[in-house]
C-alpha positions in Angstrom: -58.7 26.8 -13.7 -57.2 23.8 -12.1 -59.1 20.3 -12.9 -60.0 18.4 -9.7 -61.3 15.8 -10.7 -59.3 13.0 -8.3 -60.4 10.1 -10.7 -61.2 9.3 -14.6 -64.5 9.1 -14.7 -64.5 7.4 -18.5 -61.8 5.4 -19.9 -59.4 6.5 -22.5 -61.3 3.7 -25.0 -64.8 5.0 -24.5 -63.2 8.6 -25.7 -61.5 7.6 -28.5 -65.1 5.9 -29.9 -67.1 9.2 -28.6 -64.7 11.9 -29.7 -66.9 14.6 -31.5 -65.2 14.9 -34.5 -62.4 12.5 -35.7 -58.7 13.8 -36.9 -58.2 15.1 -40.0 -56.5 12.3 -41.9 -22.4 -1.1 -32.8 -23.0 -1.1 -29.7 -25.8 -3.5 -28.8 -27.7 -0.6 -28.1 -27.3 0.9 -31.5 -29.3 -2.0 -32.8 -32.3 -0.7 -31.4 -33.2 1.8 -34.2 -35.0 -0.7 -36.0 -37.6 -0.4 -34.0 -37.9 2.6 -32.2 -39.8 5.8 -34.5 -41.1 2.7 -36.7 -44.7 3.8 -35.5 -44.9 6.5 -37.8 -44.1 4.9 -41.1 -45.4 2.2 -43.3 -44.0 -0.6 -45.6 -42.7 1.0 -48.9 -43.7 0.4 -52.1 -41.3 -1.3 -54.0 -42.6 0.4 -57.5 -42.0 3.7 -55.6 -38.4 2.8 -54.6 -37.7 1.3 -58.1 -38.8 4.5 -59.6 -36.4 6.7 -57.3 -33.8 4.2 -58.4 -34.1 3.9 -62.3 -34.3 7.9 -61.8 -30.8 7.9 -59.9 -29.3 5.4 -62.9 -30.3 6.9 -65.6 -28.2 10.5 -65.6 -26.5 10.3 -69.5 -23.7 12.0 -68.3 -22.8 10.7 -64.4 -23.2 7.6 -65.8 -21.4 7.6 -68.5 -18.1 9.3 -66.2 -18.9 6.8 -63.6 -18.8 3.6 -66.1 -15.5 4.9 -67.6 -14.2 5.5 -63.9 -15.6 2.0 -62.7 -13.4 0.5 -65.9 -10.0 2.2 -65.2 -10.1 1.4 -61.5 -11.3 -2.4 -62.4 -7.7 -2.6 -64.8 -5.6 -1.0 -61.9 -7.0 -3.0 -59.3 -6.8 -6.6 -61.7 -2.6 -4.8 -61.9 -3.0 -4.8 -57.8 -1.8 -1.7 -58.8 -5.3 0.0 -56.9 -4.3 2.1 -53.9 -8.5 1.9 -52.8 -8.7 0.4 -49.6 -11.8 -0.2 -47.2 -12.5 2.6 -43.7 -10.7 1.9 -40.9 -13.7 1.3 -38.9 -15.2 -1.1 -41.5 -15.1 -4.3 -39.6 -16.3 -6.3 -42.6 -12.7 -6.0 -43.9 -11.0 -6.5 -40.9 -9.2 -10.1 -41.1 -5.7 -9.6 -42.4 -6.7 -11.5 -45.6 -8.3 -8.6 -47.1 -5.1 -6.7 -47.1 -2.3 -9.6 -47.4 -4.1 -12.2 -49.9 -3.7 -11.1 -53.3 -7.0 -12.8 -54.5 -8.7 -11.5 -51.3 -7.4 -7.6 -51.5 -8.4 -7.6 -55.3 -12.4 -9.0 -54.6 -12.2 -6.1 -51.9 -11.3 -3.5 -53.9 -13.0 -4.4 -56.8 -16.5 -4.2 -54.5 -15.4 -1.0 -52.8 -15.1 0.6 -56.1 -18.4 -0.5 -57.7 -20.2 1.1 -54.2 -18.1 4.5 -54.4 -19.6 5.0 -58.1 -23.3 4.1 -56.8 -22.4 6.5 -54.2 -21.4 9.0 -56.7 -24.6 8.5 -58.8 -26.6 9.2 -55.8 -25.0 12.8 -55.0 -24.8 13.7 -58.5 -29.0 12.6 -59.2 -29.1 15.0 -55.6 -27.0 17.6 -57.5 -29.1 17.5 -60.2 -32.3 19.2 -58.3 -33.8 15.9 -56.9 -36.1 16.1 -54.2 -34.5 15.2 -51.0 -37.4 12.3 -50.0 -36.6 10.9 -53.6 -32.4 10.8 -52.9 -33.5 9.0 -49.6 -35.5 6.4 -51.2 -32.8 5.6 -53.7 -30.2 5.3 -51.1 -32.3 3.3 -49.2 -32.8 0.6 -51.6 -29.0 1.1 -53.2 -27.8 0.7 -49.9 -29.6 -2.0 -48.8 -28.3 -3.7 -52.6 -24.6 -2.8 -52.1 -24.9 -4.3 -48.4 -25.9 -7.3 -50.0 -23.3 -7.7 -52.5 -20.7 -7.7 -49.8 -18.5 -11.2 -50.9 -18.0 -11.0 -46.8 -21.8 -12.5 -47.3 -20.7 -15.4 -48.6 -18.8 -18.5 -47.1 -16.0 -18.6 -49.7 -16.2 -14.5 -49.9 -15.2 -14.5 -46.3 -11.7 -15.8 -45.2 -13.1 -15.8 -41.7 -15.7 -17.9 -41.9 -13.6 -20.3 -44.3 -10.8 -20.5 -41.5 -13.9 -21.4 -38.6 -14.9 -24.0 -41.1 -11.3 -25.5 -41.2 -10.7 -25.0 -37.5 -14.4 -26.6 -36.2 -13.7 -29.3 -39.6 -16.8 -28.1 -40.8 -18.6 -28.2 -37.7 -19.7 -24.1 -37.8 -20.8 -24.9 -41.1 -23.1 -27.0 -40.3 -24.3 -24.9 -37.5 -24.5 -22.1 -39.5 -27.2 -24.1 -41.9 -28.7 -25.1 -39.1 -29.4 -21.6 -38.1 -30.9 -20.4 -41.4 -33.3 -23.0 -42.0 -34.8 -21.8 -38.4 -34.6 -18.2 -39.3 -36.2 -19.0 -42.9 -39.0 -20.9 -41.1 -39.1 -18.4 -37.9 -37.8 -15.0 -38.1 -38.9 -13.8 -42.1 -35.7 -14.9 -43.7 -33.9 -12.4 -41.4 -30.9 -14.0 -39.1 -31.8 -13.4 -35.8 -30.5 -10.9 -33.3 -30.9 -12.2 -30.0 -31.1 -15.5 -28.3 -34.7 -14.2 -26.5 -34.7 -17.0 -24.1 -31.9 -15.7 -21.7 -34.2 -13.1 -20.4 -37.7 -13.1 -18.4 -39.4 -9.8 -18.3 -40.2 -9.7 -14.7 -37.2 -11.5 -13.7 -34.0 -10.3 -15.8 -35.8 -7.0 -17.5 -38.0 -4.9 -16.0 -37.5 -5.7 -12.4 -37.4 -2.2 -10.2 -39.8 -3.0 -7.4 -43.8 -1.5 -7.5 -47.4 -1.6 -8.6 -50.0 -1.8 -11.0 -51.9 0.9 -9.5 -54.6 1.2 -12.6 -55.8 -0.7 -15.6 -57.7 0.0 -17.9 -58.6 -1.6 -21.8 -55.9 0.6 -23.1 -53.2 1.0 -20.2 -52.1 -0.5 -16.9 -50.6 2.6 -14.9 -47.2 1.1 -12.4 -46.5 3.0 -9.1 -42.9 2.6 -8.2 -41.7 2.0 -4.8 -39.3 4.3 -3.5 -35.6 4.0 -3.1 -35.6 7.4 -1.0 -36.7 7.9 2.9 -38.2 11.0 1.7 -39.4 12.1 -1.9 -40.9 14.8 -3.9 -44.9 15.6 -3.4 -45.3 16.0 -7.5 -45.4 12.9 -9.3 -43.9 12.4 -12.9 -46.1 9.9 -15.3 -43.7 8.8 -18.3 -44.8 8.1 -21.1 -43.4 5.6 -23.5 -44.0 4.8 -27.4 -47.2 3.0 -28.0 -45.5 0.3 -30.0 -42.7 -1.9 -28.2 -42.8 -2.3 -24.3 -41.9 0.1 -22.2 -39.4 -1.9 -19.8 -36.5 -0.6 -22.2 -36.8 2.7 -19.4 -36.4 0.3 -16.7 -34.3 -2.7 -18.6 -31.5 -3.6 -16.0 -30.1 -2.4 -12.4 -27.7 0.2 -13.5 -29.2 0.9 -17.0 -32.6 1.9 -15.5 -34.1 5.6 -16.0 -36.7 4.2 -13.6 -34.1 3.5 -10.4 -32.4 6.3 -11.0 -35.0 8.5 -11.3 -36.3 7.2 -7.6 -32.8 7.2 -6.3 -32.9 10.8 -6.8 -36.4 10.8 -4.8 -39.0 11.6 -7.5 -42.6 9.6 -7.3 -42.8 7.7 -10.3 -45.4 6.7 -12.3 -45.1 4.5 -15.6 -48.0 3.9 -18.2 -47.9 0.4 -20.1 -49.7 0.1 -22.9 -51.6 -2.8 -23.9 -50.9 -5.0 -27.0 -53.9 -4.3 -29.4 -55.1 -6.8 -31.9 -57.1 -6.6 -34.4 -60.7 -5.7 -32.6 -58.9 -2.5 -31.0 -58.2 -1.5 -34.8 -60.3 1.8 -34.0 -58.4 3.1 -31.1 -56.9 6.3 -31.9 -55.0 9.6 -30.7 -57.5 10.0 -28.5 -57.8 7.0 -27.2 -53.9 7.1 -26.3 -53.9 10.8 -25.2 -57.1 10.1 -23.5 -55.4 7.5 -21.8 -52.7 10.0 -20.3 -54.9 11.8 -18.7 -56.2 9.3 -17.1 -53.0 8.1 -15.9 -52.2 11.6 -14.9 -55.0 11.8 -13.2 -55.0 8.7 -11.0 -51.3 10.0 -10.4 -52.3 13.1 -8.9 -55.5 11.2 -6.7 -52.3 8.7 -5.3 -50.1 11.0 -3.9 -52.3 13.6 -3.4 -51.0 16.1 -5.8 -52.8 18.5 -7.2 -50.6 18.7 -10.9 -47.6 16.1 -12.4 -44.6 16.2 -14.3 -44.7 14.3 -17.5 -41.7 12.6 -19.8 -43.0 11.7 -23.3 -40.0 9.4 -25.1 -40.1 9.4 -29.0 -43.8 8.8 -30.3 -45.1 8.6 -26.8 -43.8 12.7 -26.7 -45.8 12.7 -29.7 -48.9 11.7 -28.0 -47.9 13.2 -24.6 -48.1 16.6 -26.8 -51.8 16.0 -28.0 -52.8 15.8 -24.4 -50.8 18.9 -23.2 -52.3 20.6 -26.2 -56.0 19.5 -24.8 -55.3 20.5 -21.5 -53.9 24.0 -22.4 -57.2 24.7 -24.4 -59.5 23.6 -21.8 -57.3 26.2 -19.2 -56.4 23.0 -17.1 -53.6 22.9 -15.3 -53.1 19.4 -14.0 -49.4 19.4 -15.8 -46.9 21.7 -14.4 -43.8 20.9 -16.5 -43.0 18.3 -19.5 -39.7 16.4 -20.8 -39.2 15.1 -24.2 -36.5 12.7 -25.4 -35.9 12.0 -28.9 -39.2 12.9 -30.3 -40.1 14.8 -33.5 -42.6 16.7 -34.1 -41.8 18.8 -36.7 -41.3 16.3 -40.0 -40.1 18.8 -42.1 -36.2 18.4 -41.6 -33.9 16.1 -44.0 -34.4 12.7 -42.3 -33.2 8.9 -43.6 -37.1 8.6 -42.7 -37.9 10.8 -45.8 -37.6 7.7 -48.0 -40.8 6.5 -46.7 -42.8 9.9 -46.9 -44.0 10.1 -50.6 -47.5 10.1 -51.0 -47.6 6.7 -52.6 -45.6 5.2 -49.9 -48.7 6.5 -47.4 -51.3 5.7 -49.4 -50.2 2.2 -49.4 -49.4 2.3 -46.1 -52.6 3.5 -45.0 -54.2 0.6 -47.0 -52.0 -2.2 -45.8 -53.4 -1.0 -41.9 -56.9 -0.7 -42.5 -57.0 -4.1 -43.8 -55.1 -5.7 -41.3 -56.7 -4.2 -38.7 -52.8 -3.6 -36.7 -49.5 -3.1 -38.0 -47.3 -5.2 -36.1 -44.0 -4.8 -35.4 -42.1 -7.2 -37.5 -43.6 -5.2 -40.3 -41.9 -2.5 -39.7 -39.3 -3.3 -37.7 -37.9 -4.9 -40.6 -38.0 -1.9 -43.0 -36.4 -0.1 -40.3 -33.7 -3.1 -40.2 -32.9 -2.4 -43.8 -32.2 0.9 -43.1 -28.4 0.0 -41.7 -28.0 -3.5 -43.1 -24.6 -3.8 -42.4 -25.2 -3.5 -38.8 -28.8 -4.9 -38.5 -28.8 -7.9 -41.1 -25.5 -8.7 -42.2 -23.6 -8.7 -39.3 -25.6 -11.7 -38.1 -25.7 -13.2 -41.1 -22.0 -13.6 -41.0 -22.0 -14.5 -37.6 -25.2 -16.9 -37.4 -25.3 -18.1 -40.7 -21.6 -18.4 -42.2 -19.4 -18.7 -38.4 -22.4 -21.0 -37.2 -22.8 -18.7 -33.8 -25.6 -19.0 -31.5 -27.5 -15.7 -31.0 -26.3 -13.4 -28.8 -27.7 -12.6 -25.3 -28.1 -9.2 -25.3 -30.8 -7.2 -22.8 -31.3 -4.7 -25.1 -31.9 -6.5 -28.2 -34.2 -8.9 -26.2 -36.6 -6.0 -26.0 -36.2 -5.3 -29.5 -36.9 -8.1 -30.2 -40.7 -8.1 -28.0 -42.5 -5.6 -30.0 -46.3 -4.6 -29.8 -48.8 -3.9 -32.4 -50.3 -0.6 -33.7 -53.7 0.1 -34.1 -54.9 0.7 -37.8 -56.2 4.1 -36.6 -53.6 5.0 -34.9 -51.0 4.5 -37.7 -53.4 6.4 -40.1 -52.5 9.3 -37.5 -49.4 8.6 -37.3 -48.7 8.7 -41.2 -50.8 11.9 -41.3 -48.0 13.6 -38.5 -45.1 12.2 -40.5 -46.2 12.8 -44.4 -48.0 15.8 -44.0 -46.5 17.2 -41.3 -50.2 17.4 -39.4 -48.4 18.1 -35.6 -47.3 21.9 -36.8 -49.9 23.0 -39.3 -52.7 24.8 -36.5 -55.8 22.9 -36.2 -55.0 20.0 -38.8 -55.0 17.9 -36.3 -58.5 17.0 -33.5 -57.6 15.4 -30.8 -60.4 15.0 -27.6 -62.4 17.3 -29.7 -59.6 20.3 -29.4 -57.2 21.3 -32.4 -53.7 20.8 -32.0 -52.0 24.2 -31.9 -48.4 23.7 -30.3 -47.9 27.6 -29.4 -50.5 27.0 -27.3 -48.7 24.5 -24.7 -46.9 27.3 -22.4 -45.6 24.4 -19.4 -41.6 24.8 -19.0 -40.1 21.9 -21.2 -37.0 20.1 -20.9 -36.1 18.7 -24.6 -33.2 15.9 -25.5 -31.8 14.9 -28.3 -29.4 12.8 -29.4 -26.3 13.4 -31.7 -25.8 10.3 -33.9 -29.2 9.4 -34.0 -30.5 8.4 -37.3 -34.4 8.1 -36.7 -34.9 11.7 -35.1 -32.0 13.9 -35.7 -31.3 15.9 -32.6 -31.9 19.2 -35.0 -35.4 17.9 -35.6 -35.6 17.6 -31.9 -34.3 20.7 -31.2 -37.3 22.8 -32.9 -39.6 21.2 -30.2 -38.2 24.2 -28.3 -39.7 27.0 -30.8 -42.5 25.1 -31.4 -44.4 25.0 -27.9 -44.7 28.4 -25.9 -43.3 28.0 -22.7 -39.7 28.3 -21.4 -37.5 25.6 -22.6 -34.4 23.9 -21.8 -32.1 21.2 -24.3 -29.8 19.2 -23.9 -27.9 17.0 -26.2 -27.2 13.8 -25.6 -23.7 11.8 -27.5 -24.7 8.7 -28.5 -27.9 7.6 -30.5 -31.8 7.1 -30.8 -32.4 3.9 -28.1 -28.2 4.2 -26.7 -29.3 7.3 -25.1 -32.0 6.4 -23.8 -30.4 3.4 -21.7 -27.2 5.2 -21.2 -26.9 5.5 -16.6 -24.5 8.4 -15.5 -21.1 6.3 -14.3 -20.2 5.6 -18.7 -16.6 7.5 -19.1 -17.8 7.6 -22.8 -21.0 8.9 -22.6 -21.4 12.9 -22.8 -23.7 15.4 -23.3 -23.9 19.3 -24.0 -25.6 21.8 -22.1 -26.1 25.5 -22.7 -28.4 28.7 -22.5 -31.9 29.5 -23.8 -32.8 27.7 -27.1 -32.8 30.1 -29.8 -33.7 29.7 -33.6 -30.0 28.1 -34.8 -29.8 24.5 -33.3 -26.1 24.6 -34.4 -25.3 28.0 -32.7 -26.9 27.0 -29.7 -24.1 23.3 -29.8 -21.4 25.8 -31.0 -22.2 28.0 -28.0 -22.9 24.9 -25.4 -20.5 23.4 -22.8 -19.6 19.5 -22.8 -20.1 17.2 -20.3 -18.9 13.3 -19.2 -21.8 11.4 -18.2 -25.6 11.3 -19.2 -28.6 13.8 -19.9 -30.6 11.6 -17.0 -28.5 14.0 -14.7 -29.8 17.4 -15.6 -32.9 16.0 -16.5 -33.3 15.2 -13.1 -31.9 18.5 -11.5 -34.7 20.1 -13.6 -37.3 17.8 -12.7 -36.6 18.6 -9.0 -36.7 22.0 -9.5 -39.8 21.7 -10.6 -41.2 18.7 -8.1 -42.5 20.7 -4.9 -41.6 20.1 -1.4 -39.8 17.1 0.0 -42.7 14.5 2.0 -41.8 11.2 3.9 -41.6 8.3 1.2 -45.2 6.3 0.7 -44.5 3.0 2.9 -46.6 1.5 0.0 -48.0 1.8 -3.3 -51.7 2.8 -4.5 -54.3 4.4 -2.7 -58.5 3.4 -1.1 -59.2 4.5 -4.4 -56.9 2.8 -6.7 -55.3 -0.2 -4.6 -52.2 -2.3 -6.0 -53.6 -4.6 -8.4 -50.5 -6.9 -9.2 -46.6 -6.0 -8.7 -44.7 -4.5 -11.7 -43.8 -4.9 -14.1 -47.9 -6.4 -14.4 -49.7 -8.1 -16.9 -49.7 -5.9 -20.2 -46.2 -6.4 -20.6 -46.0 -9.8 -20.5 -49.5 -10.2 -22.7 -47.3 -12.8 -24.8 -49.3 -11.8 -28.3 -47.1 -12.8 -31.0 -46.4 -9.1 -32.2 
């Protein structure tokens, strides 16, 4: 039966503290992966990645062939007789030095060869029989060492910064210290990314025109005005991740999902979620999913609608999913159709996340949260950050700390760089999904009293993934579409985890692939599927439409008797302030 209820007549906070019975426990834009899928890890342990480590070293016989290797290469390369050489597309190496100066091409080489053999160690420890989780940890912490050792870390290991030290007569040195002693005092000994102060959410970020139509302890709900003289009666509520702000949908004109989405006459609907601290250290998955209904819900009483369209974007899809999964047990029917972009939620594919998913690695975790009361997002951003630290760490630390450059002012890293909190509850729950897999085992999972069973979510689905994305590979993604019931559609977007999200048709370089019914094979479905120049926002939309009822004359404002504006967007909860 169809729920018509026009209002929520609890809040999503009162249901998470009722619920009968808890759970069962380089592009700019490519910079964004430090953050984005951090929700549903934890800090690792340092004695767990140690032990992966020592256990990658300490192979008798690779080690032995790699140390004899490591010593012939080291008397060719002290010859100059060494024909290694560093990738074309490694920009580390890219000043003519490292190819022309003798002294210079030597330290180069000499590096490059000591990371191939810890590269070799690590696929012959995988050859070996290694679990996969314990060949991610040890890359991730060899990785993060070799990256490190880089001489292009170092002033006098970087003929670059040596000739800006000659050419500024010492000036970009100076600079350069100036800027480490703020980042050791200010940012966790990390350079920083982004010169933050270009950019006023409200005013630069964030600034498509509309409403706070609801708000709530957990959520303000934002009715956007529309851009159209006529627009589709069914709403669609989007859903973001519950850590980081949700204005990276809506960051710019031009690289807004949210103007395009009204330019193509769609009612739109945007949940914010509030910044907890730690007194909302209880709130939950159903507290969050709780909350989507509700914002479904006053979605359908301000247009009138009887059901909405939903878009659940990486952990948000995660939570979006608990809801659908409430609703299709309960035989409502207040959600006609869902999309998901770049959400998981099957765990058990080989990830760069699996270095984080040993049980020791949760436990701690788990510990960390509960006695924090949040986990905030410097925490984990930061792990996340070490995950690439060429690109995330010590490409600023050349450019901050050695050529003395300010910051960069970058929209997208500005919101990277404005994270949120996560309840202690919540990232119990989340670690529960990621290291036990809890989202596709039937009924390990309560949420709003109901057991999560995906079969049983039959809405049509329109699924997304991304192709070079790191955090949630776009096969991962793909099983979304054998996972829930009804028909499903995918599409697969070029570029990766955040770039595709923020990536407007009108970008000659962006594609994506379309093709027929999902079927079990994620690669025979891309073998099978047709390219395309532009963006996945296009046929997300064109099935979104189909599936968005009859065209009605555009609202001449936003909110309703019932749920008037309460402040323009982007409102309050995004601009909280909380040091996160």
């Amino acid at each position: 039966m169809t729920t018509t209820t026009s209002a929520p007549r609890h809040t999503a906070l009162d249901r998470g503290r009722r619920a009968a019975e808890p759970p069962v426990p380089q592009d700019e834009s490519e910079a964004l992966a430090s953050v984005e899928g951090a929700e549903t890890v934890g800090v690792p342990s340092p004695r767990g990645m140690a032990r992966a480590v020592l256990s990658t070293l300490a192979q008798p016989g690779p080690l032995a062939r790699e140390a004899a290797r490591l010593g012939r290469s080291t008397v060719r390369i002290l010859r100059g007789t060494d024909e290694i050489a560093p990738a074309p597309k490694d920009r580390r190496f890219a000043d003519p030095a490292w190819s022309l100066h003798p002294g210079y091409r030597r330290l180069a080489q000499s590096y490059l060869a000591v990371t191939g053999s810890v590269n070799d160690l690590l696929d012959a420890y995988e050859a070996g029989g290694a679990d996969w989780r314990e060949v991610e940890q040890a890359r991730f912490v060899l990785n993060a060492f070799t990256s490190a050792l880089a001489p292009t870390n170092t002033l006098l290991g970087n003929p670059a910064a040596v000739k800006r030290a000659f050419d500024t007569a010492g000036r970009s040195v100076l600079r350069g210290m100036g800027h480490m002693l703020h980042d050791l005092r200010h940012n966790g000994g990390l350079p920083t990314q982004v010169d933050r102060s270009a950019f006023t959410v409200g005013e630069d970020l964030g600034v498509s025109p509309g409403a706070v139509v609801y708000r709530d302890e957990v959520i303000e709900l934002i009715q956007y005005a529309p851009s159209t003289p006529r627009v589709r009666q069914r709403p669609v509520v989007i859903v973001p991740p519950p850590i980081g702000r949700f204005y990276f949908l809506d960051l710019r004109p031009g690289r807004s999902l949210v103007e395009f989405a009204v330019s193509q006459g769609l009612q739109v609907f945007m949940i914010s979620w509030r910044n907890p601290t730690k007194e909302q250290a209880d709130w939950n998955l159903d507290t969050y999913a709780g909350a989507v209904l509700d914002a479904v819900d006053v979605a359908r009483e301000v247009t009138g609608s009887p059901d909405v369209t939903t878009l659940g974007l990486c952990a948000g899809g995660q939570v979006m999913t608990t809801a659908l999964n409430h609703i299709a047990v309960t035989g409502d029917e207040r959600v006609h159709a869902a999309g998901y972009a770049v959400t998981l939620l099957d765990f058990a594919s080989r990830a760069p996340l699996g270095a984080f998913s040993g049980p020791r690695l949760l436990d701690l975790a788990r510990r960390n949260s509960r006695r924090q009361g949040v986990i905030t997002a410097r925490q984990m951003g930061s792990v996340f950050t070490w995950m690439r630290p060429d690109d995330l760490i010590f490409n600023y630390v050349v450019n901050q700390w050695l050529m003395g450059e300010d910051p960069p002012a970058f929209d997208i890293l500005a919101w990277n760089a404005d994270g949120t909190n996560l309840p202690a509850r919540l990232h119990e729950q989340f670690l529960e999904i990621f290291g036990e897999n809890a989202l596709v085992r039937p009924g390990v999972l309560r949420v709003l009293g109901t057991p999560v069973h995906l079969s049983r979510i039959t809405v049509p689905t329109f699924v997304t993934g991304a192709l070079t994305d790191h955090l949630t590979p776009w096969d991962g993604c793909y099983r979304t579409t054998q996972l829930l019931s009804g028909p499903s559609t995918f599409v697969l977007s070029s570029s990766g985890h955040i770039q595709s999200l923020v990536n407007p048709p009108g970008n000659p370089k962006a594609q994506y692939w379309t093709g027929g019914e999902p079927g079990p094979d994620p690669h025979a479905w891309r073998a099978a599927a047709e390219r395309h120049t532009g963006s996945w926002w296009e046929p997300w939309a064109e099935w979104m439409l189909e599936r968005s009822g009859d065209e009605v004359a555009a609202p001449t404002a936003q909110g309703s008797a019932e749920h008037p504006p309460l402040e323009p967007a982007p409102g309050a909860y995004v601009r909280d302030g909380r040091p996160a």
